[in-house]
N, C-alpha and C positions, 0 to 999 in steps of 0.2 A: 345568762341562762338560769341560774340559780334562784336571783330575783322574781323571773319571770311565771319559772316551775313554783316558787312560791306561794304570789299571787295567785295562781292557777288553782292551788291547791286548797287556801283560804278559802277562796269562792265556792270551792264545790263544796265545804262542809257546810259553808253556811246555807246550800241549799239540799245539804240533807245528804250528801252523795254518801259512799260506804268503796272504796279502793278494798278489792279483791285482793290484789298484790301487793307489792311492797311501790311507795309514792310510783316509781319509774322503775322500768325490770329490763337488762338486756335483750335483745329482740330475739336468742336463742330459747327462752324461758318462754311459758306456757304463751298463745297467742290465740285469741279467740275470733273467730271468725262469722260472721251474718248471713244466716241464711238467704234472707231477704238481697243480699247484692251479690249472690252467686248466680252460674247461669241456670236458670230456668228450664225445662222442657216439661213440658204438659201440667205443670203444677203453676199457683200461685199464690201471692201475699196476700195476706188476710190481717186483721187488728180485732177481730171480734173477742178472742180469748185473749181473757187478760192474762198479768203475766208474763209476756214474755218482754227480754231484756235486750241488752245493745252498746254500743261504743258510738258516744259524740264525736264524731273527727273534732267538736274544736278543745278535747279534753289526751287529745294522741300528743304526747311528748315527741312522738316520732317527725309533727309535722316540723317541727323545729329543731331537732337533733338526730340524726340516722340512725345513731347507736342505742336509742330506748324507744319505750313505746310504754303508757299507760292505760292501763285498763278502769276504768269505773261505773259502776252500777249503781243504779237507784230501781226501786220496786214502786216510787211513790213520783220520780218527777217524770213527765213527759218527754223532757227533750234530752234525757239519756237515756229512754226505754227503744232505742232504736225504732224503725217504722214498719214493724209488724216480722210475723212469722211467715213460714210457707204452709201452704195445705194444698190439698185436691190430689193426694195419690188414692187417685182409684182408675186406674190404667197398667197393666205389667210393666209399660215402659216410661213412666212417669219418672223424674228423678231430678234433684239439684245437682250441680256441678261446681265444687270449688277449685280455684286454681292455687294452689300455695308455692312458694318457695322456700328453697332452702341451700344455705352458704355451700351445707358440705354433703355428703352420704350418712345419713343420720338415722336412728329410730326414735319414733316420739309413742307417747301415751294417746290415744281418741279417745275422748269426754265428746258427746252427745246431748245436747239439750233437746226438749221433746217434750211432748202431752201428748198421751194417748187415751182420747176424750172415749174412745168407743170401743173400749174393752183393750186385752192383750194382743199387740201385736209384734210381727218382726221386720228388721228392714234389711238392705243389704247392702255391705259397702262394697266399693271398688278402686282400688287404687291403680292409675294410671293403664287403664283400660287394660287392666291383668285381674290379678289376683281378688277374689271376690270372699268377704267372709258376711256371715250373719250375726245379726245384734237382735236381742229379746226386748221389747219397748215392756213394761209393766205397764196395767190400766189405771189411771188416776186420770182425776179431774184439772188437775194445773201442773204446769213445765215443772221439771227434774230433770238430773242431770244423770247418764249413766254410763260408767266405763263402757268404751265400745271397740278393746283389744288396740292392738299398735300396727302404724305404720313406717315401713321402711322408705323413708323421701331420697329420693338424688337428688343430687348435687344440681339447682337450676329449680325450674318450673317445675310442682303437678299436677295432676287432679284429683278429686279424691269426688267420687260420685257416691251419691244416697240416694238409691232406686227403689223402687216401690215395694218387694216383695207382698207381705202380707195388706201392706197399703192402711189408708186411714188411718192417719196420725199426722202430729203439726210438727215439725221443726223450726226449732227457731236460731240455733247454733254449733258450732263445731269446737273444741278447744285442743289444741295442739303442746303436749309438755314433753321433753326429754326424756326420754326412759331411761332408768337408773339401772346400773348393772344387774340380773339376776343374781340376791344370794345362794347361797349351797344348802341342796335340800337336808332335808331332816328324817327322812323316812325313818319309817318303824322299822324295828331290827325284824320283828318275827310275824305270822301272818295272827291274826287275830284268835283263832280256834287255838287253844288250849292242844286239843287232843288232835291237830291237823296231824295229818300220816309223811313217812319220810319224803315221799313221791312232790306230796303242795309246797311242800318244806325246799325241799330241792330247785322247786319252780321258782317260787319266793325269792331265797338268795338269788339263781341265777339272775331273777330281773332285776334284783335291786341291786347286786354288784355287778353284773356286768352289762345290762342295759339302758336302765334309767340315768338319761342325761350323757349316754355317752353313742349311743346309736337306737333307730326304731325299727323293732320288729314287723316286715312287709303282713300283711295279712288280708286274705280273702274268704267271701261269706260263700258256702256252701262246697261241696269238693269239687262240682263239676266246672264250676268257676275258677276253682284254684287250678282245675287242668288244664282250663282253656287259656289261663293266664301262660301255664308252663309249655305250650304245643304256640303258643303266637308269642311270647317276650324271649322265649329260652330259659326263665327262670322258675323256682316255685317258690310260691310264698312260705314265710316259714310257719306263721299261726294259720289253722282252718277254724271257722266260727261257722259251727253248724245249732240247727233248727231243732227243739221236744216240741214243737207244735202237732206234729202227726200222733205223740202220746197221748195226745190230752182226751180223757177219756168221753168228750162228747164228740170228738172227731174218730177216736176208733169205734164207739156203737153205731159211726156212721161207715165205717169200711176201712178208715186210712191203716196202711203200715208201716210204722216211722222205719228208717234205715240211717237215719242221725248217728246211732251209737255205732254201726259196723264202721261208718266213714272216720269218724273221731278216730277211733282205734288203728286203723287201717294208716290215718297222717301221725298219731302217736310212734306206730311201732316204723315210721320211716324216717325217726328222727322227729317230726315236730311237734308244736306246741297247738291246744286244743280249747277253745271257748265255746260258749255252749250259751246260748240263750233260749228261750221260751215263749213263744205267740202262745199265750193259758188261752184256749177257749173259752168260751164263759160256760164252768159246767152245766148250767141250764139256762134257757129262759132265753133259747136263741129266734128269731124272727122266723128268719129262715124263707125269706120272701124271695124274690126276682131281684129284687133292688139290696136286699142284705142275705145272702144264702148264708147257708151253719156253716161251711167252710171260713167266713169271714167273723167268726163269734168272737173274735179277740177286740175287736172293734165298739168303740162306746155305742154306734148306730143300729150294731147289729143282734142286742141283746137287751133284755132290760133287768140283767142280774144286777143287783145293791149290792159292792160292798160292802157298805158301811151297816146295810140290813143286816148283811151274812155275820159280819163280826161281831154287831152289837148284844150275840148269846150265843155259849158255845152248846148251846142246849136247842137251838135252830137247824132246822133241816139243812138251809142254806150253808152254813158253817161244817155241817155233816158234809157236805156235798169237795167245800174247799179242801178239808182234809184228805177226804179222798182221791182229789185230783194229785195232791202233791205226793200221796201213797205210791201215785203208780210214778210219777215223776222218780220217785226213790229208786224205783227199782229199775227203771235202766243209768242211774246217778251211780248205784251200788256194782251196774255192769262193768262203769272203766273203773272204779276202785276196783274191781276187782283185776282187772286187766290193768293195772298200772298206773292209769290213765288219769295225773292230774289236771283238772279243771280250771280254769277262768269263768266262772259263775255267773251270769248277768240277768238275773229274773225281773220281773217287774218293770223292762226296760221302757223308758221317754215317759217315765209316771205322768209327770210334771205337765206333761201334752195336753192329756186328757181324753183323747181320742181312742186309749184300750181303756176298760173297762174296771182296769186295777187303780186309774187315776182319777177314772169315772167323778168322782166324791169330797177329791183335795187330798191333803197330801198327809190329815191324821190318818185317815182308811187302810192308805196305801203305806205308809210307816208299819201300821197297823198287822198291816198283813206280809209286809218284810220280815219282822218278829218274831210272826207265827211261820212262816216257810224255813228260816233258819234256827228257830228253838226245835220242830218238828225234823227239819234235814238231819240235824248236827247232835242234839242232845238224843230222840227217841229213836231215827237210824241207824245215827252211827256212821255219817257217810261224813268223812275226814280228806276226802282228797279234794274239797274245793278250795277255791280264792274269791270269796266275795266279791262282786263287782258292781257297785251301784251305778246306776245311770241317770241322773236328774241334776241341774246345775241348780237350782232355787234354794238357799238355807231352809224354808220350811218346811223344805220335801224330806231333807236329810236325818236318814235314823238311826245317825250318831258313829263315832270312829270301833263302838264297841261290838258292830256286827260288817263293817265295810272295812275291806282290803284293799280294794282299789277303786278309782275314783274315775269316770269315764265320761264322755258326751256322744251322743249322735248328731251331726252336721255334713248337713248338704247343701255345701254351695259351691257354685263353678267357677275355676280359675286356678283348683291346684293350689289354695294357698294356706297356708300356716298355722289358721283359727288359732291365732292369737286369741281372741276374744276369749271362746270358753275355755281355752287353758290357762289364763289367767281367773278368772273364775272361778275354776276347779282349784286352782291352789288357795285362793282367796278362803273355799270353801271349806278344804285340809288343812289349813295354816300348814302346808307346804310338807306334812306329815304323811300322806299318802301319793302314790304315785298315781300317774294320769294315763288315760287310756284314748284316743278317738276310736270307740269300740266298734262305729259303722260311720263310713263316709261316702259320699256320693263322686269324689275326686281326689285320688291318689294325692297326699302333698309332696311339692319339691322339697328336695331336702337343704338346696343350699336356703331357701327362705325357711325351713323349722330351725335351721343353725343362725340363721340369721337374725330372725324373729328371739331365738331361745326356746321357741316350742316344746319343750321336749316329752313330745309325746312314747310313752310307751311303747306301743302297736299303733296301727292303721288298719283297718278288715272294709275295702272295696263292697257295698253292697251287691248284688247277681245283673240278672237281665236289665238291662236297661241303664245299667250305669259302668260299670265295669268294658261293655262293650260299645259304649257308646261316643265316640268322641266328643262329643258336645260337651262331656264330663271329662273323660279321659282318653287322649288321642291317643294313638300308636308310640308318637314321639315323645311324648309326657312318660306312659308307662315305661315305654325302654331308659329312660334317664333318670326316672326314678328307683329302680330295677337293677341298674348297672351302677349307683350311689356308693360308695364306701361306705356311707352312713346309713343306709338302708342293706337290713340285715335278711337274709333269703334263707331259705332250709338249708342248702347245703354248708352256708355257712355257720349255720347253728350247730351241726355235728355233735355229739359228745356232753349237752349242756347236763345230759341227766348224769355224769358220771363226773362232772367238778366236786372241787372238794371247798 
């Protein structure tokens, strides 16, 4: 055998090859997988883009030894670049199908080979026709590889399917590694504001010593939701995430009257805990058509305000207009300070998108204008009961550990499961220094797979109509199991958090 793998070995240098791994790797170690001999449905093999890579069967140590298997690549010879990639996801139900095995009950790492020749897209995995999470392809012109979060294999066969979501984009492989145990996180002792009031302060420790990493706080978006949760499960969530959209003052010179802050207050003084995000109108320069009404001015479509115009002088009307929006923002901010009521902060939410109007520009604007919301909140208000709470997974989005407190994602995919993906991400993004939030989800997660996975998400906040009541996202029997979790934490079990010491 020695001899054999020898020879073997010789030959490929001399035609150039490059071993990824070490000569021959237990079959437990990373295993990479061909898109192209997975099964099929609505998609197919292509060779036109170059690039992509592949495994010779006659270079597998495996086919002569059960116990290894070698991996080797070349970028330059033909008859190791495997026999092409997949394409043609442009279908909802388009998708590869790999079947993998595994000895025992394991978690591995998912690396993702990919070109995504036509701009940024996402895709979605699925494992063993469960649990469904979302992967972000970046746009480039040639294959890379991108963490795509972990999966937990049984013992025997699985599948792991790559359906089309956003679609258009090539795969060309899957690569499967062992996941190392999670270390112990690092969080920050205190919340970033200097002058934060005892109330954030309070919130702060409670989550960092008694939440993170050790149970996740249940949470639903809006109160009517949270009540509809507690009148159908029997339980209530313990965080409420209500909406300053109705403030925004080119939605009040249109009639709206927000009631965001009575509700905050109202789950505040029943015991819970309170997040607060923001739909910003775009203070002018809304369509206002059939197809974009002013009510939807938060929207990149529905406006044609510049950030990056507004910011580029604070001697600009447009700049005039920003500040004054977040003026009025202040003063229902300074209502639950005044009322008690610390904050979970999340302005500027899904920058990264593109699709509101704060991300409109890329992600200096939108930095840009996180700077000025919290120099303006914190230094010239005075408004000390929030907790920072950024929302963008992209490092170039991020505007640094010096104004964010905690670190969040928006993800909606179905199947209840773990998004792995962007909480690794998110720590990637903290060097493990911040804690993590799934600050809006389209489906409740199970908790034995966040315990499973390591997840350890902070909160959870169920988006409203259409997801929360929806089974196709979250059955009846999901919410109650979720709901009735030890590890899943509900108001009444939060009792008393403002009065720890």
């Amino acid at each position: 055998m020695a001899g054999t793998l020898k020879r073997l070995l010789f030959g490929a240098a001399a035609l150039g090859v490059v071993a990824i791994a070490a000569p021959c790797v237990p079959r437990d170690e990373s295993r990479t997988f061909e898109a192209e001999n997975a099964v099929l449905t609505g998609t197919n093999v292509d060779t036109a883009q170059a690039g992509y890579t592949g495994v010779d069967p006659f270079f597998q140590c495996s086919l002569t030894h059960p116990s290894i298997q070698l991996h080797l690549r070349s970028d330059t010879d033909s008859r190791i670049s495997g026999t092409g990639y997949v394409t043609g996801f442009d279908q909802s139900t388009d998708k590869i199908t790999f079947t993998v095995s595994s000895a025992t009950t394991k978690l591995y790492d998912l690396s993702i080979r990919y070109a995504a020749i036509y701009g940024d897209k996402k895709t979605t995995v699925i494992l063993n026709n469960g649990a469904a999470s979302e992967v972000s392809f970046t746009a480039g012109t040639s294959f890379t590889t991108v963490p795509a979060g972990q999966l937990l294999l049984n013992a025997g066969n699985n599948t792991i399917d790559i359906v089309s979501n956003w679609g258009w984009y090539l795969i060309d492989s899957i690569t499967l590694t062992p996941s190392s145990p999670r270390p112990e996180h690092q969080i920050t002792d205190l919340p970033i504001n200097p002058a934060a009031d005892s109330p954030a302060r309070q919130l702060y420790f409670y989550l960092r010593s008694s939440i993170y990493g050790r149970f996740i706080l249940s949470g639903q978006q809006d109160l009517s939701w949270a009540n509809w949760v507690t009148q159908t499960i029997g339980k209530t969530p313990a965080l409420l995430s209500v909406d300053l959209m109705d403030y925004s003052p080119s939605r009040v010179e249109r009639g709206t009257v927000g009631t965001s802050i009575e509700d905050a207050i109202a789950h505040h003084q029943r015991g819970g805990i309170v997040s607060v995000l923001w739909h910003w109108n775009a203070p002018t320069g809304l369509y206002d058509t059939a197809e974009n009404p002013w009510w939807s001015g938060f929207y990149t479509r529905a406006t044609d305000f510049d950030v990056a115009a507004a910011l580029s002088s604070t001697s600009n009307a447009n700049y005039t207009l920003l500040v004054r929006d977040i003026d009025a923002i202040a003063v229902q901010l300074k209502r639950l300070q005044d009322a008690g009521v610390p904050v979970l902060f999340r302005p500027l939410h899904e920058a990264e998108g593109g699709w509101f109007w704060w991300g409109a520009k890329g992600p200096e604007p939108a930095k840009k204008l996180w700077g000025l919301l919290y120099d303006r909140l914190t230094n010239y208000h005075k408004i000390n009961n929030l907790l920072w709470v950024w929302n963008s997974i992209a490092p170039e989005w991020y505007p640094g550990d010096e104004t964010v407190d905690i670190l969040s994602a928006d993800v909606y995919a179905q199947g209840n499961g773990p998004m792995s993906t962007q909480y690794n991400q998110l720590i990637e993004l903290g060097k493990d220094k911040k804690m993590i939030a799934a600050a809006e989800v389209g489906a409740a997660p199970l908790p034995d797979l966040l315990q499973a996975y390591e997840a350890h998400w902070l909160w959870f906040a169920v988006w409203g109509d259409t997801f929360i009541n929806n089974p196709d996202w979250n059955s009846l029997e999901t919410l109650r199991k979720v709901y009735n979790s030890d590890y899943v934490l509900t108001l009444d079990e939060i009792q008393g958090w403002m009065d720890l010491d």
